[in-house]
Backbone as CSV, one residue per row, in Angstrom:
resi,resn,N_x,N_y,N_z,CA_x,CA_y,CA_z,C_x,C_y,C_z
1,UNK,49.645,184.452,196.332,49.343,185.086,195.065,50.585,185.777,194.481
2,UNK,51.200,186.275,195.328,52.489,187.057,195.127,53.411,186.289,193.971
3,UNK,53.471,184.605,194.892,54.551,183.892,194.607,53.972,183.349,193.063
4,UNK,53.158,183.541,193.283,52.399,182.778,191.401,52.627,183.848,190.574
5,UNK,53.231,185.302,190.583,52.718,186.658,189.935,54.370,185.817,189.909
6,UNK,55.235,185.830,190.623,56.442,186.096,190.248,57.067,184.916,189.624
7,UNK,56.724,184.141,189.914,57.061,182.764,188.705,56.409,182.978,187.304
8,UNK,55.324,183.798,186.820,54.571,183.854,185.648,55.613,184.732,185.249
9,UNK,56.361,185.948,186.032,57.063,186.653,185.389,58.299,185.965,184.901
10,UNK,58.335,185.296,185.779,60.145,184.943,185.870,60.079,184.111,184.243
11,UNK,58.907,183.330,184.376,58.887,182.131,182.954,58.712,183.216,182.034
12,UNK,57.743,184.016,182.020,57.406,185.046,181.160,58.591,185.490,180.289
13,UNK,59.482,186.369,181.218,60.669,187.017,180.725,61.745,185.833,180.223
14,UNK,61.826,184.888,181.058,62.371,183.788,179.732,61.937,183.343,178.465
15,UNK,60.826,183.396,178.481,59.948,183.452,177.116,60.169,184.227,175.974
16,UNK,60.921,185.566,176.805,61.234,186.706,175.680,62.184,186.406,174.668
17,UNK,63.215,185.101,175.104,64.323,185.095,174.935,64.154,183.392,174.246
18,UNK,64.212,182.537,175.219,63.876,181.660,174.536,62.615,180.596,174.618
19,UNK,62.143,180.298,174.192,60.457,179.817,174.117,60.674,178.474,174.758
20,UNK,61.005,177.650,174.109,61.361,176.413,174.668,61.186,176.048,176.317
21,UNK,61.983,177.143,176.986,61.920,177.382,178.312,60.509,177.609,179.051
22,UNK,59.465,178.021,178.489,58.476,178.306,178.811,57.435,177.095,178.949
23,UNK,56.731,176.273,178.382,56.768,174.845,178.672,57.123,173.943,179.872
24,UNK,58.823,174.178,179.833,59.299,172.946,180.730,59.280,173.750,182.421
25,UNK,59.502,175.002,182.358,59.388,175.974,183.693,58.097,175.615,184.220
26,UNK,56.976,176.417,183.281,55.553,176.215,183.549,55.148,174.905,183.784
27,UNK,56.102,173.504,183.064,55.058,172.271,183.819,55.960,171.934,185.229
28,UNK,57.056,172.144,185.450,57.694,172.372,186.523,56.934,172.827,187.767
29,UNK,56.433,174.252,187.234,55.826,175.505,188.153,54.538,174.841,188.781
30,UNK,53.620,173.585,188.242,52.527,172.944,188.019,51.314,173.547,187.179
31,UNK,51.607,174.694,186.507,50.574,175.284,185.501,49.731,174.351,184.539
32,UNK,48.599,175.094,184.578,48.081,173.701,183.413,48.659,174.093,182.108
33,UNK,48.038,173.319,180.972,48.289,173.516,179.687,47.871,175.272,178.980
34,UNK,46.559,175.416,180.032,46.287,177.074,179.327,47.214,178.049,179.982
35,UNK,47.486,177.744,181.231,48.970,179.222,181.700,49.484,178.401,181.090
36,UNK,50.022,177.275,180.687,51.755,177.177,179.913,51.470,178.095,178.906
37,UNK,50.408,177.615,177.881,50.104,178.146,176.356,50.207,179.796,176.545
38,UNK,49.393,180.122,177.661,49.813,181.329,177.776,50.947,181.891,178.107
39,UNK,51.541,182.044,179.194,52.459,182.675,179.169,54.152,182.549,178.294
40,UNK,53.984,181.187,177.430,54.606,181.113,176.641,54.719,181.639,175.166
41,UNK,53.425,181.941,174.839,52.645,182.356,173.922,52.987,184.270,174.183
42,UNK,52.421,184.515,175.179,52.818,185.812,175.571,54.529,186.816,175.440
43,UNK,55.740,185.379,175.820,56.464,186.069,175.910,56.868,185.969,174.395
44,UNK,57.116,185.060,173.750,57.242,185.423,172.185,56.834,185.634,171.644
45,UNK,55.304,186.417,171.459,54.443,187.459,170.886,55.394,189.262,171.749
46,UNK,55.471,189.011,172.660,56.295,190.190,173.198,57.496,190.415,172.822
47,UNK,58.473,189.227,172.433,59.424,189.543,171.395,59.414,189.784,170.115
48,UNK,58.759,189.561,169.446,58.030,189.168,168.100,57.889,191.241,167.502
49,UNK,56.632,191.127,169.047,56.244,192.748,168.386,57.203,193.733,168.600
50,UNK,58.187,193.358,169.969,59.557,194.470,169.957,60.746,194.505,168.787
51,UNK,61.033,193.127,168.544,61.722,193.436,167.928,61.294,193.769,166.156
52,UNK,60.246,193.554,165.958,59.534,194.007,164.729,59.389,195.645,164.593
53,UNK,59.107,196.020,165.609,59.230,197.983,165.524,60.393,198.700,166.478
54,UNK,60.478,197.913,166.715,62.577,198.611,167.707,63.188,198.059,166.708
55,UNK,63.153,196.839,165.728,63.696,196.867,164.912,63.933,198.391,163.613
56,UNK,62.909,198.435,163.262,62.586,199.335,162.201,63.371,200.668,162.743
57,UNK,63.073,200.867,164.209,63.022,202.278,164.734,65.017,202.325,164.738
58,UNK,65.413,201.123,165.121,67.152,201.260,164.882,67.419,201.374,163.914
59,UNK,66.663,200.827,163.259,67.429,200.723,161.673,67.493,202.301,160.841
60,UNK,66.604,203.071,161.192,66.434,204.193,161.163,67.479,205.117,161.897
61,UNK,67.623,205.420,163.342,67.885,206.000,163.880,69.507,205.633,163.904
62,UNK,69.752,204.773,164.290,71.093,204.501,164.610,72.044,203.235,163.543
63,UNK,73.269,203.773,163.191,73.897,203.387,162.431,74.929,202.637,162.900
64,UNK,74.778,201.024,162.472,76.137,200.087,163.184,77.779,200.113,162.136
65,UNK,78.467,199.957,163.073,79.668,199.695,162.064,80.326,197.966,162.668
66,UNK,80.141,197.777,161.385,80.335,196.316,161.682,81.974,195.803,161.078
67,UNK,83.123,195.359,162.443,84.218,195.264,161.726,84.304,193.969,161.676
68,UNK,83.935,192.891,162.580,84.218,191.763,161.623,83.978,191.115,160.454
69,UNK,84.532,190.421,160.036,83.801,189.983,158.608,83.560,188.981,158.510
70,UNK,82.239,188.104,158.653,81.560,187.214,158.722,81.163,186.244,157.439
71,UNK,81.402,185.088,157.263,80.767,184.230,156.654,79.479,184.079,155.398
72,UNK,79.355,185.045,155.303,77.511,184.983,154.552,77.084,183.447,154.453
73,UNK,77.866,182.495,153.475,76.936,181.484,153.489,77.892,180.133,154.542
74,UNK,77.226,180.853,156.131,77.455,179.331,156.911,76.250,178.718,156.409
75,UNK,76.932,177.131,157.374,75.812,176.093,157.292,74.871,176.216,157.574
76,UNK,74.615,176.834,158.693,73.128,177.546,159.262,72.241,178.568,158.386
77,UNK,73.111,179.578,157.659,72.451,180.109,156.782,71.846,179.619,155.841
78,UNK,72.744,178.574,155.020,72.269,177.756,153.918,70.854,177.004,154.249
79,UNK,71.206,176.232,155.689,69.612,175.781,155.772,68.825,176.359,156.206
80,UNK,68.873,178.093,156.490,67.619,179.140,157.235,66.879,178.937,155.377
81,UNK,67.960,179.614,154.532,67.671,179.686,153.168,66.493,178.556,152.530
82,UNK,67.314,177.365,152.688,66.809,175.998,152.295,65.306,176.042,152.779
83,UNK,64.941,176.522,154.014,63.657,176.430,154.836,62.945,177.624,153.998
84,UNK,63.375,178.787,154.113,62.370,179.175,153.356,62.068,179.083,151.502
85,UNK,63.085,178.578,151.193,62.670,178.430,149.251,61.399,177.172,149.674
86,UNK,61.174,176.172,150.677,60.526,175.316,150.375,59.562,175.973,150.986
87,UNK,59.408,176.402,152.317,57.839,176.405,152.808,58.048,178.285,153.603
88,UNK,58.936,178.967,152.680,58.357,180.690,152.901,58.108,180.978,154.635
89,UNK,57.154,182.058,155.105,57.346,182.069,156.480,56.952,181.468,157.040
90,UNK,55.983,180.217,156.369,55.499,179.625,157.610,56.194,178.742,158.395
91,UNK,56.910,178.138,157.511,58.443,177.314,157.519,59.072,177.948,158.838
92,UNK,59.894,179.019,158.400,60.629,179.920,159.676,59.781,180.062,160.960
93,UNK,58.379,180.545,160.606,57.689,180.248,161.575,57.955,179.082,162.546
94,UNK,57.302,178.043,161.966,57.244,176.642,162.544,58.541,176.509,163.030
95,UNK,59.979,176.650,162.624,60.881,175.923,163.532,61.491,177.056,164.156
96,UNK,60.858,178.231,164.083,61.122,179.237,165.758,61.436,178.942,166.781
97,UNK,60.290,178.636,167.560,60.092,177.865,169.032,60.379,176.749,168.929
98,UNK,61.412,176.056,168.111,62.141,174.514,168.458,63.856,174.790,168.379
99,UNK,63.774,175.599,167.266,65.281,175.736,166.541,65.851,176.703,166.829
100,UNK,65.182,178.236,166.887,65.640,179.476,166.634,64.844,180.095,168.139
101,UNK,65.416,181.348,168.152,64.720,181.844,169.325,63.556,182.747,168.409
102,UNK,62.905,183.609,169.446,62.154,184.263,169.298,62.166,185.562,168.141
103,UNK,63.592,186.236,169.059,64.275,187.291,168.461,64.739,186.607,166.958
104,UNK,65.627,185.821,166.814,66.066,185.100,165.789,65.582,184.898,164.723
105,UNK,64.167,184.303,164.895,62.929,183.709,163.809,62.691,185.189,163.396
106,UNK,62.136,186.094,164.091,61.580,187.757,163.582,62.480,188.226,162.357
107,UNK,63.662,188.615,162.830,64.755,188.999,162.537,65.217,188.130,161.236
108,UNK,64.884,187.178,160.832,64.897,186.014,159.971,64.010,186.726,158.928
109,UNK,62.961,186.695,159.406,61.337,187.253,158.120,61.734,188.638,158.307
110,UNK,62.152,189.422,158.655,62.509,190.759,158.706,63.276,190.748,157.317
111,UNK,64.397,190.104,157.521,65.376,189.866,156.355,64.593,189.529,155.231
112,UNK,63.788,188.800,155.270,63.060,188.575,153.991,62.139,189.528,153.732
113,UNK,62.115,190.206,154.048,60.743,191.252,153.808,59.630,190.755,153.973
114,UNK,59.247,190.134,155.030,57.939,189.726,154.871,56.975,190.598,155.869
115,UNK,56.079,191.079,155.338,54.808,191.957,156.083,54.885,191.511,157.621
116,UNK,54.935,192.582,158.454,54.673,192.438,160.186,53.681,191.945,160.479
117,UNK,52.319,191.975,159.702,50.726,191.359,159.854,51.114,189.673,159.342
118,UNK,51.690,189.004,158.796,52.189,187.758,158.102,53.069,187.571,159.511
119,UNK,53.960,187.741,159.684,54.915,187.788,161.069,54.178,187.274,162.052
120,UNK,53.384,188.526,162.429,52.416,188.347,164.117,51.752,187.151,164.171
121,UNK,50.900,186.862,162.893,50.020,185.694,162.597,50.483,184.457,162.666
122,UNK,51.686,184.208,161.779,52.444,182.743,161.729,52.928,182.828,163.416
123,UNK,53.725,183.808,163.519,54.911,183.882,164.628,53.346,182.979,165.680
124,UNK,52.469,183.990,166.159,51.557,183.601,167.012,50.770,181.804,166.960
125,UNK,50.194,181.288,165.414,49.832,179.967,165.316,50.711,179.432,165.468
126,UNK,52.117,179.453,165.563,53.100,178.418,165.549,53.286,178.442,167.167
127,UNK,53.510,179.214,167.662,53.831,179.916,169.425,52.525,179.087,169.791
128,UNK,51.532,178.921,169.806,50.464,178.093,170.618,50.445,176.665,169.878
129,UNK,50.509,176.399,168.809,50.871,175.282,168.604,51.923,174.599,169.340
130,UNK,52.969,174.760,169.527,54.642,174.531,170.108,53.755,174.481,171.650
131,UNK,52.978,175.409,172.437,53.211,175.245,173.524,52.107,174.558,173.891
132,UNK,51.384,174.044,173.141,50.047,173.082,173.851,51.093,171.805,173.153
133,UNK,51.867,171.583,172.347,52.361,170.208,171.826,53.369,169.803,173.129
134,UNK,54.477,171.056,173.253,55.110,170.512,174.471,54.853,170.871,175.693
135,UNK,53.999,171.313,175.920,53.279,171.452,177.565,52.644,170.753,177.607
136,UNK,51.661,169.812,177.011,51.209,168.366,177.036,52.147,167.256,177.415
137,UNK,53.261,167.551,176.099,54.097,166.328,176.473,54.979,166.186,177.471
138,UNK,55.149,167.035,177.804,56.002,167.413,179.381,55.371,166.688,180.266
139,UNK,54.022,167.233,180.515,53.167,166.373,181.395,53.029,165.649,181.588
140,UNK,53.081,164.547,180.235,52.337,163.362,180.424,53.903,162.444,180.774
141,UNK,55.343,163.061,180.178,56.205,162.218,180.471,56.631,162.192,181.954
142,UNK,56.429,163.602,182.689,56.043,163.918,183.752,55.707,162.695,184.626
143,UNK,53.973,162.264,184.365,53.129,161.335,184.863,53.738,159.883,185.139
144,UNK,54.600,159.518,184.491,55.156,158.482,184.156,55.918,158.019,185.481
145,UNK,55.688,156.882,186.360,55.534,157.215,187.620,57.392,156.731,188.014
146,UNK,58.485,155.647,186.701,59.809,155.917,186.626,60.044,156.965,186.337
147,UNK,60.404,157.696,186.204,60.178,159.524,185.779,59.945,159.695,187.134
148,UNK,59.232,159.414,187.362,58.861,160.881,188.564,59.578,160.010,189.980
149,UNK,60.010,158.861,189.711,60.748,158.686,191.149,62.310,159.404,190.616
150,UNK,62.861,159.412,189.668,64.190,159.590,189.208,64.240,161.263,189.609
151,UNK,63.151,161.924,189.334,62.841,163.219,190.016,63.153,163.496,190.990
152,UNK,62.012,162.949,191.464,62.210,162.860,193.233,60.771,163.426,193.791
Protein backbone atom coordinates (compact mmCIF):
# COMPACT_ATOMS: atom_id res chain seq x y z
CA UNK A 1 0.00 0.00 0.00
CA UNK A 2 2.88 2.16 0.93
CA UNK A 3 4.47 1.60 -2.49
CA UNK A 4 1.12 2.66 -4.45
CA UNK A 5 0.81 5.97 -1.96
CA UNK A 6 4.29 6.79 -3.19
CA UNK A 7 4.14 6.39 -6.89
CA UNK A 8 0.57 8.40 -6.83
CA UNK A 9 2.73 11.01 -5.20
CA UNK A 10 5.69 10.84 -7.16
CA UNK A 11 3.26 11.09 -10.63
CA UNK A 12 1.17 13.48 -8.67
CA UNK A 13 3.94 16.06 -8.01
CA UNK A 14 5.00 15.70 -11.62
CA UNK A 15 1.68 16.62 -12.57
CA UNK A 16 2.24 19.94 -10.83
CA UNK A 17 4.67 20.76 -13.30
CA UNK A 18 4.06 19.05 -16.28
CA UNK A 19 0.78 17.13 -17.20
CA UNK A 20 1.80 15.21 -20.03
CA UNK A 21 3.91 13.17 -17.59
CA UNK A 22 1.04 12.03 -15.74
CA UNK A 23 -0.59 9.65 -18.31
CA UNK A 24 2.56 7.99 -19.54
CA UNK A 25 3.97 7.40 -15.58
CA UNK A 26 0.46 6.24 -14.52
CA UNK A 27 0.09 3.73 -17.59
CA UNK A 28 3.65 2.69 -16.85
CA UNK A 29 2.71 2.46 -12.97
CA UNK A 30 -0.34 -0.02 -14.39
CA UNK A 31 -3.17 2.45 -13.15
CA UNK A 32 -6.34 2.28 -14.88
CA UNK A 33 -7.79 5.08 -16.88
CA UNK A 34 -9.71 6.55 -13.57
CA UNK A 35 -6.24 6.87 -11.27
CA UNK A 36 -4.53 8.14 -14.53
CA UNK A 37 -7.56 10.77 -15.02
CA UNK A 38 -7.17 11.30 -11.58
CA UNK A 39 -4.17 11.92 -10.42
CA UNK A 40 -3.36 13.79 -13.48
CA UNK A 41 -6.30 15.81 -13.26
CA UNK A 42 -5.39 16.48 -9.60
CA UNK A 43 -1.96 17.68 -10.10
CA UNK A 44 -2.89 20.45 -12.62
CA UNK A 45 -5.96 21.52 -10.85
CA UNK A 46 -3.25 21.90 -7.89
CA UNK A 47 -1.23 24.06 -10.06
CA UNK A 48 -3.93 25.86 -11.62
CA UNK A 49 -5.38 26.92 -8.03
CA UNK A 50 -1.69 27.86 -6.63
CA UNK A 51 -0.64 29.63 -9.00
CA UNK A 52 -4.00 31.57 -9.53
CA UNK A 53 -3.89 33.00 -5.72
CA UNK A 54 0.08 32.89 -4.96
CA UNK A 55 -0.15 34.49 -8.04
CA UNK A 56 -2.31 37.47 -6.99
CA UNK A 57 -0.78 37.29 -3.40
CA UNK A 58 2.99 38.13 -5.19
CA UNK A 59 1.83 40.38 -7.25
CA UNK A 60 0.75 42.28 -4.33
CA UNK A 61 3.26 41.71 -1.86
CA UNK A 62 6.45 41.51 -3.55
CA UNK A 63 8.00 43.59 -6.21
CA UNK A 64 10.31 42.06 -9.18
CA UNK A 65 13.00 43.98 -10.90
CA UNK A 66 13.39 42.70 -14.10
CA UNK A 67 16.90 43.51 -15.91
CA UNK A 68 16.81 41.70 -18.91
CA UNK A 69 15.10 42.88 -21.75
CA UNK A 70 13.11 40.49 -23.49
CA UNK A 71 11.46 40.17 -26.80
CA UNK A 72 7.62 40.99 -26.39
CA UNK A 73 6.60 39.71 -29.71
CA UNK A 74 8.55 36.14 -30.00
CA UNK A 75 7.20 33.51 -32.15
CA UNK A 76 5.66 31.81 -29.33
CA UNK A 77 4.00 34.83 -28.19
CA UNK A 78 2.56 35.68 -31.51
CA UNK A 79 0.96 32.24 -31.64
CA UNK A 80 -0.16 32.21 -27.62
CA UNK A 81 -1.89 35.62 -29.13
CA UNK A 82 -3.08 33.98 -32.44
CA UNK A 83 -4.80 31.14 -30.09
CA UNK A 84 -6.58 33.27 -28.18
CA UNK A 85 -8.11 36.10 -30.85
CA UNK A 86 -9.58 32.79 -32.41
CA UNK A 87 -10.92 30.55 -29.67
CA UNK A 88 -10.37 32.97 -26.14
CA UNK A 89 -9.70 30.63 -23.02
CA UNK A 90 -10.89 27.78 -24.09
CA UNK A 91 -8.31 27.68 -26.79
CA UNK A 92 -5.37 28.23 -24.09
CA UNK A 93 -7.18 25.90 -22.19
CA UNK A 94 -7.20 23.06 -24.65
CA UNK A 95 -3.50 23.24 -25.67
CA UNK A 96 -2.28 23.42 -21.87
CA UNK A 97 -1.79 19.82 -21.20
CA UNK A 98 -0.23 19.20 -24.80
CA UNK A 99 1.77 22.45 -25.45
CA UNK A 100 2.17 24.53 -22.34
CA UNK A 101 2.54 23.42 -18.83
CA UNK A 102 0.25 23.81 -16.18
CA UNK A 103 1.82 26.85 -14.55
CA UNK A 104 2.24 28.35 -18.11
CA UNK A 105 -1.46 27.97 -19.47
CA UNK A 106 -2.73 29.83 -15.84
CA UNK A 107 -0.32 32.44 -16.07
CA UNK A 108 -1.34 32.84 -19.85
CA UNK A 109 -5.34 33.62 -18.83
CA UNK A 110 -3.99 35.49 -15.88
CA UNK A 111 -2.45 37.84 -18.46
CA UNK A 112 -5.58 38.10 -20.12
CA UNK A 113 -7.72 38.84 -17.39
CA UNK A 114 -9.79 36.19 -17.48
CA UNK A 115 -12.06 35.33 -14.26
CA UNK A 116 -10.38 32.42 -11.85
CA UNK A 117 -14.08 30.65 -11.96
CA UNK A 118 -13.57 30.58 -16.19
CA UNK A 119 -9.82 29.33 -15.40
CA UNK A 120 -10.73 26.41 -12.86
CA UNK A 121 -13.58 25.26 -15.25
CA UNK A 122 -11.81 25.22 -18.74
CA UNK A 123 -8.31 24.52 -16.99
CA UNK A 124 -10.29 21.34 -15.26
CA UNK A 125 -12.62 20.05 -18.72
CA UNK A 126 -9.59 20.22 -20.71
CA UNK A 127 -7.22 18.35 -17.76
CA UNK A 128 -9.75 15.24 -17.91
CA UNK A 129 -10.29 15.40 -21.34
CA UNK A 130 -6.25 15.22 -22.17
CA UNK A 131 -6.04 12.49 -19.58
CA UNK A 132 -8.76 9.93 -20.48
CA UNK A 133 -7.60 10.76 -24.43
CA UNK A 134 -3.96 9.91 -23.58
CA UNK A 135 -4.25 7.40 -20.85
CA UNK A 136 -6.37 5.39 -23.20
CA UNK A 137 -4.04 5.77 -25.89
CA UNK A 138 -1.05 4.84 -24.05
CA UNK A 139 -2.73 1.72 -23.27
CA UNK A 140 -3.93 0.53 -26.07
CA UNK A 141 -0.44 1.29 -27.95
CA UNK A 142 0.86 -0.35 -24.90
CA UNK A 143 -1.30 -3.65 -25.84
CA UNK A 144 0.19 -3.91 -29.07
CA UNK A 145 2.03 -7.09 -28.57
CA UNK A 146 5.43 -5.47 -31.18
CA UNK A 147 5.43 -2.76 -28.64
CA UNK A 148 5.47 -4.62 -25.83
CA UNK A 149 8.28 -7.08 -26.90
CA UNK A 150 10.53 -3.87 -27.91
CA UNK A 151 9.71 -3.02 -24.13
CA UNK A 152 10.54 -5.89 -22.74
Amino acid sequence: MIDYLLKFLAIYVTCLFKFVAGPILGSAAGYSIFEITIVSVAGMMTSVFLISYLGDWIKTNWSFKVSKKRNKFSKKNRRIVKVWQKFGPIGIAAITPMLLTPIGGTIIMSAFRVEKKVVFTYMFLSGVFWAIILGASINQILSIPIVDKLIG
